[in-house]
Every structure is written in C-alpha cells, then in structure tokens.
N, C-alpha and C positions, 0 to 999 in steps of 0.2 A: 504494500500500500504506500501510495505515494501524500507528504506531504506538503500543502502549498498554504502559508498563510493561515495556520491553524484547521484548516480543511484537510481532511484524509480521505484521499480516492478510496473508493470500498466496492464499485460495480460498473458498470456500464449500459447503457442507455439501450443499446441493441441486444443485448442476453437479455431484459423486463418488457415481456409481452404487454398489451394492454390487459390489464384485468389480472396480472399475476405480479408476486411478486420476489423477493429471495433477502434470506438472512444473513447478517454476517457480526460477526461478533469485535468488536471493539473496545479496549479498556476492561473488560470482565462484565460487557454490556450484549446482550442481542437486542440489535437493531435490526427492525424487517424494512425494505425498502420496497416499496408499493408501484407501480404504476397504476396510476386512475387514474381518471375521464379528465379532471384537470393538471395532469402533468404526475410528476413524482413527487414522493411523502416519507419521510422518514419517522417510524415510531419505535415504540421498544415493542418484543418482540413477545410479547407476554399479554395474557389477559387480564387483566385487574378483577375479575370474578372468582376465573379458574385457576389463574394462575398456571395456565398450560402458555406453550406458543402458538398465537396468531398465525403463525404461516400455513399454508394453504387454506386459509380463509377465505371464501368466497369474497371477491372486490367486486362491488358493482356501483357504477359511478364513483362516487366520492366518497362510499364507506366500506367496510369492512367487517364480515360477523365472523364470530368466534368459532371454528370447526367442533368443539365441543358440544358448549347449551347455548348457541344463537346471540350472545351477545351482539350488538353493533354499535359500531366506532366510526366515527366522522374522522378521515385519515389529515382533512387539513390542520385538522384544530385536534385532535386526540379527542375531542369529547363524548361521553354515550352519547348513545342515541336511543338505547333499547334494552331493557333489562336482559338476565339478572344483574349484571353488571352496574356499579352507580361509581364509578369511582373511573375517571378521565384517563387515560393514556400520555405516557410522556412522550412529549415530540422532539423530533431534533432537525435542525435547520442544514438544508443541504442548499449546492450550488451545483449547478447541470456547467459542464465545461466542453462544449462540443459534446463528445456521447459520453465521457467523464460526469460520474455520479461521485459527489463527495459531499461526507460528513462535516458539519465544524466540529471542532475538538473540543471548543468551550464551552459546547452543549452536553459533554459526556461528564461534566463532573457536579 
C-alpha cells in the first residue's frame, strides 16, 4: 500500500463492480470499500448489531444490509436506516486518484 499525504492506496476502482464491494484491513481496522450508485464509501467493516462483517452485503443504491439479520446502512453517512441495528457505522474519508482508491490515515485513529 502506497502512501501519499496521509492517504493509503488500499484498492482500485476497476477490481469494485457497481453494487459490490471488498475489504481490506488497515491499522488493526477492516475497512469495506463499497461501490454504490453515488461513487465509493468507505466504512468499517462490521455490523454495529451483529457484530459480524458487512461484506457481501447486498448494496443497493446508497445503502447497504447486513448479510446476517437485514440490518441497513446508509454507506455515505454510516447511519441506520433499519433495525435491528441502532447504533451508526464508522466512516472513513477516501480520495478516488484516477482508479486509485485511498484511505486517509487520520480517519483510522
């Protein structure tokens, strides 16, 4: 992973289909990185209900549910949207660099 200006490249733009997304772990963090319907999203990579990982979580538009018990996550902002779940998703700020997908650093601590 490359570092540029507190940003760490973690993926690329053409490996995240629309509607899918992949995780990668960071600092002692899983971060899943999303493509939806408005661009890419970085959240942790965990449910706030189940405490399992989000990843292969159905994305549809601009949210995201729990593969487990249906939880849904609004991926721009982390927020529910739909129980069980009441408790927000931590998000982290990425910058798109050509097909370069990178984390800020300052967001993992």
């Amino acid at each position: 992973m490359a570092e540029h200006n507190n940003f760490l490249t973690v993926a690329d733009t053409t490996d995240i289909k629309l509607g899918h997304s992949q995780s990668v772990h960071l600092d002692g963090i899983d971060i899943l990185i999303c493509h939806a319907e408005d661009g890419f999203f970085a959240v942790e990579d965990i449910c706030t209900h189940s405490m399992i990982p989000l990843c292969g979580g159905k994305i549809e538009g601009n949210y995201i549910t729990c593969p487990m018990h249906g939880a849904v996550f609004d991926l721009t902002d982390g927020s529910v949207q739909s129980p069980p779940a009441f408790e927000d998703l931590r998000t982290f700020k990425l910058k798109i660099d050509g097909t370069s997908i990178s984390v800020n650093g300052d967001s993992l601590k």
